[in-house]
N, C-alpha and C positions, 0 to 999 in steps of 0.2 A: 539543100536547106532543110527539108524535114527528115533527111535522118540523123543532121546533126543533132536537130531538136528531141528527135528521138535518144538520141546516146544523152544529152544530157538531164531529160526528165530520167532514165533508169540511173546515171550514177546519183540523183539529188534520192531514189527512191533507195538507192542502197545505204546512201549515209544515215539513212534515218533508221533504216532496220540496225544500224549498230547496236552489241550492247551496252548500256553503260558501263563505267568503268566502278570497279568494287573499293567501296571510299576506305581509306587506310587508317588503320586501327590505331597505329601510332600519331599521325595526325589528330583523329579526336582526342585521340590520349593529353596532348596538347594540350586543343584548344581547352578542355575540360580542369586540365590545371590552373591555364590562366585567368577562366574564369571563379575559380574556386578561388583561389588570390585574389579576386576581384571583390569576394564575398557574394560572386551572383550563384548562389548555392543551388539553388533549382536548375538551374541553366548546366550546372555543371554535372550534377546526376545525370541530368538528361544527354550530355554529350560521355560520360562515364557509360553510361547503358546502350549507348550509340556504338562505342570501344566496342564490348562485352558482345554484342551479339554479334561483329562480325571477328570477335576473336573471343569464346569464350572460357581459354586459360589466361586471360591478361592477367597475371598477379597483380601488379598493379592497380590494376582499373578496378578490380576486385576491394583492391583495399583502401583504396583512395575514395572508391563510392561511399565503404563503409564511414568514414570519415565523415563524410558532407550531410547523410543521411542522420550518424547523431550530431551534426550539428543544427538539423532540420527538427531534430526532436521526433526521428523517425526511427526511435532506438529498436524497435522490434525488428524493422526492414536492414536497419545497421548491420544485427547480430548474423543474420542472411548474408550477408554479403562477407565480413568476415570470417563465418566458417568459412566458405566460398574459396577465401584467401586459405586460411590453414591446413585446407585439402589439398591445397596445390604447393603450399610448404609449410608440413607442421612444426618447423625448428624456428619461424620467426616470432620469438617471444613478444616486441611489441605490438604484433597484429592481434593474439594471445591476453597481452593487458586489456588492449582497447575493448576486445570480446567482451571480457570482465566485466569493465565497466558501462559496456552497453546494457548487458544483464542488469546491472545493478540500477539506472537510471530507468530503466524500464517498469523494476519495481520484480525482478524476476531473480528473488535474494537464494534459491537455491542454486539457481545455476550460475549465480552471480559467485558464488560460495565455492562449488567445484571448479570454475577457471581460474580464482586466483590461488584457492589449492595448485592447482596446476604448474601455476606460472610462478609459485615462490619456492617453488620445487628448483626451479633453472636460477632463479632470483630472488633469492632469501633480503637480500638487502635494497629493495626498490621499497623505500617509504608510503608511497603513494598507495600501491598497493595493499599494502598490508594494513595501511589503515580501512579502506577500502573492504577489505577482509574483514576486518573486524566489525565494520558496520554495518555489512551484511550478514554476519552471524549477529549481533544484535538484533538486526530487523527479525529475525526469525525466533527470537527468544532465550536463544543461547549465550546467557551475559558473560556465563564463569568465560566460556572460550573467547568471548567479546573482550574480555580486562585483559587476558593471556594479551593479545595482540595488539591492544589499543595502548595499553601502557607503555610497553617498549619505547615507542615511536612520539611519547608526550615531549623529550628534548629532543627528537631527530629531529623536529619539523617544525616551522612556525607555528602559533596555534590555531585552530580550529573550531570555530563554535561548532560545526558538525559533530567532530571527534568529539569535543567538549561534553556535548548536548548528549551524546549516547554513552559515553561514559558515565556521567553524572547518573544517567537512568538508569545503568547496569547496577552502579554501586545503590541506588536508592532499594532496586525492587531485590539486590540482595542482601540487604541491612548492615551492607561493609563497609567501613570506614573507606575512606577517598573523599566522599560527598563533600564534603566543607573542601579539604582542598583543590574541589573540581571548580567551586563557587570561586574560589578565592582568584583560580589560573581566568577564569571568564572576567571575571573584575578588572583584569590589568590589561583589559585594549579594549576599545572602543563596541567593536561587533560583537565580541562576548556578551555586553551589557543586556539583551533582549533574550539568551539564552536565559543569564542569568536569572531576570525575573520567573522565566516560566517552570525554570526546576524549583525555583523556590515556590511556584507557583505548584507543582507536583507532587515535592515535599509536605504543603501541606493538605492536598487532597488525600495525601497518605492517612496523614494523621487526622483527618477530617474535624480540618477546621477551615472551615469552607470560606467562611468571609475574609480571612488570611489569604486562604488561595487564590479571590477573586480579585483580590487589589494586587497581587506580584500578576496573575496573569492579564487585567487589564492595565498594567504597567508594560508590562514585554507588548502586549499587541500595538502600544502608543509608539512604541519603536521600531518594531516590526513585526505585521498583520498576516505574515506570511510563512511563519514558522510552522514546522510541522507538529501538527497536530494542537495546535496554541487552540481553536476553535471548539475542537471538543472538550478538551479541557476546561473553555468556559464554559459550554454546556453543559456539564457533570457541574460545574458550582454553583451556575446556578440553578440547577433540579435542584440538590442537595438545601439550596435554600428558600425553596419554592416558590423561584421567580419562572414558571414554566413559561411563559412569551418569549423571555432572556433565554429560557433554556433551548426552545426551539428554534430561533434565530439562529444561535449560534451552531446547531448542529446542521441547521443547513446551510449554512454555510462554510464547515467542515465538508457536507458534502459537495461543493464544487469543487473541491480540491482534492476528495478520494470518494467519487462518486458509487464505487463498487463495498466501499469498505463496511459488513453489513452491521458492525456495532452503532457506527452513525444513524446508519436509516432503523434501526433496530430502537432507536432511542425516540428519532421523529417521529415511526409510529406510534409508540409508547405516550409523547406528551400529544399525538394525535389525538390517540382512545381518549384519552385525560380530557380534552377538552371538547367530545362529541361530533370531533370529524371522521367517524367509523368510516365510510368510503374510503377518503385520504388513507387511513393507519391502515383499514388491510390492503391496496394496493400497495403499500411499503412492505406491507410484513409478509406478504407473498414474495419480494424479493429477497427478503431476510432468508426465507424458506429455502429460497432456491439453492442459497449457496451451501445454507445449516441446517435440512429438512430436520436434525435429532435436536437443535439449539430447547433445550427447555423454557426458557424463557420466552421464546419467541413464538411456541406452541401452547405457555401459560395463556401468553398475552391475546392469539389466535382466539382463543376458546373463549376467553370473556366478551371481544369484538363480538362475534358469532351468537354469544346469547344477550348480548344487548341491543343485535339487531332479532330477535327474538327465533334465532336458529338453533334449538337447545340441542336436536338431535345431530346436527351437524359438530355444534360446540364439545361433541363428546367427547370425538377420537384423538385430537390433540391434546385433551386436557387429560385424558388415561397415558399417552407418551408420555406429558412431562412429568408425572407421576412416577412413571416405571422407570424414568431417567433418576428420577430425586424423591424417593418414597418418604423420608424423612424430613420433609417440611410440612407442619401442620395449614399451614396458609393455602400450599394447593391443595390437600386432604380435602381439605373444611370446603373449597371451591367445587370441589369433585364430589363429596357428600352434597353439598345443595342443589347438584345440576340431576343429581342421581332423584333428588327427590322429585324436583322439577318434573321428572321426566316418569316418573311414578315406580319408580326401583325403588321400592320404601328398602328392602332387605339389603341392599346394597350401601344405599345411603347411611342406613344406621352401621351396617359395616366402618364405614370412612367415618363418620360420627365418634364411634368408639375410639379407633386409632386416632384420630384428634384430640380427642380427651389423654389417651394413652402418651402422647407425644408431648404434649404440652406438660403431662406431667414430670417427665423424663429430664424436659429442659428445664424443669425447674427445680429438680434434685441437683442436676451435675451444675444450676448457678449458685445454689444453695453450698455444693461443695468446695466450689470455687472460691467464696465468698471466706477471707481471713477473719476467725474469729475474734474478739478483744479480748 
């Protein structure tokens, strides 16, 4: 009796010391598809990276993560995982696109710029792409190479207010004709119609005629509040016509939507100082700093905060940058002459004094020259 009892308390002791069994990689692979069909997206990364660790060459699971992860809006963590893929085989071009456009959602237009170089190299004729291309060299300021590639593709594809909307800027900021017929392609469907206001709203912040611009672009924001960059835009119109409350609203509110972007916060400082929230504007204009310590403007603006909160020796060193960045404005001359005196550099100050005088003279011969005789 007890040594049966004995044999079976050691084999219940041996079952237990088993080890688990190693969960199969194909199986998560699985479930993690079906849930991603599912749309239970979270669930499915999670059983993608469940795959991945106990197998981690799964090409697949690799690039199916990256899938799920931009559709989580986790484009950064996306482009991770899709290299990921392309190390394990760099001949599949649409793992390649998808890179692409990860970069480019993410807001990361240079490297958005070299994969689909890349990838129209294998694939010159994928649409998608190449618009894609072009509106990432747009994002970066490169219009002429923007038109090269946007155009092509204006009858491939249905239209675009995206395409539309960077088009229309390319040919505005390079005074090429297109413009009206960018307007005209935006007018004949529906979605275009909120583009359309706000280039017109663009067009005439060009031409600065500011209360033109604020009714095309409070027309586009009545249709949609969510266009890029429609917010600062209304805040440049209305500074421009010195609705500074309108103007600060709307920049901050540009900033939740590119919270990093530091011409936005460059501006809320700016209608900050304007209205005696010195704390506020240099907390902002510190972040300005960070990204554009040489930003002259942003070191003009530093320097006045600084001697308004009566720090004149501190107000110096930024307001000599912006200076040595842009010697030829009399406006910081004259501001740098006064602080000089402030600060009892009489010799200096009449220095900067003189070249005020001397600059203002300058600009009033070459308007004089300018100026058609009768």
């Amino acid at each position: 009796m007890s040594q049966v009892a004995l044999i079976f308390i050691f084999a219940f002791s041996f079952a237990l010391q088993q080890p688990p069994q190693t969960p199969d990689p194909a199986a998560q692979f699985n479930r993690a598809v079906q849930l991603q069909q599912q749309g239970k997206l979270a669930e499915a990364a999670a059983e993608y990276r469940a795959a991945l660790k106990n197998k981690p060459d799964y090409l697949e699971a690799h690039a199916n993560l990256g899938v799920v992860l931009a559709r989580l809006g986790k484009y950064e963590e996306a482009v991770a995982s899709y290299e990921s893929a392309l190390k394990l085989a760099p001949q599949l071009t649409p793992i390649l696109l998808n890179l692409g456009i990860a970069h480019y959602r993410a807001g990361q237009f240079p490297k958005a710029i070299e994969v689909f170089e890349r990838f129209l190299k294998e694939k010159p004729d994928v649409v998608q792409a190449r618009q894609l291309y072009g509106l990432s060299l747009a994002s970066v300021g490169r219009d002429e190479d923007a038109l090269k590639q946007l155009e092509p593709t204006l009858d491939a594809a249905p239209p675009d207010a995206a395409v539309l909307y960077n088009l229309g800027m390319a040919y505005l900021r390079l005074g090429k004709a297109g413009f009206r017929a960018t307007l005209e392609r935006l007018a004949a469907f529906p979605a275009g119609l909120p583009v359309l206001h706000l280039l017109q709203g663009q067009a005439f912040l060009r031409d600065l005629e500011f209360e033109h611009a604020l009714e095309e672009l409070n027309a586009a924001a009545k249709l949609n509040a969510e266009l890029p960059r429609l917010h600062y835009s209304l805040g440049l119109a209305h500074l421009k016509l010195g609705q500074n409350k309108e103007a600060l609203a709307a920049f901050l509110e540009e900033r939740k939507r590119q919270p990093q972007d530091y011409s936005t916060v460059y501006h809320i400082a700016y209608l900050q100082e304007a209205e005696g929230q010195l704390d506020e504007a240099r907390r902002n204009l510190d972040e300005v700093l960070k990204q554009q310590p040489q930003s002259i403007e942003a070191n003009s603006l530093l320097s006045k905060i600084l001697s308004k909160q009566g720090k004149d020796a501190e107000a110096l060193a930024p307001l000599e940058r912006a200076v040595a960045k842009d010697p030829a404005d009399p406006v910081k001359r004259y501001q740098l002459a006064r602080l000089y005196r402030q600060l009892g550099r009489k010799t200096d100050a009449d220095r900067e004094f003189a070249e005020v005088q001397r600059l203002k003279a300058e600009q009033l011969k070459n308007d004089r020259a300018r100026t058609p005789k009768p």
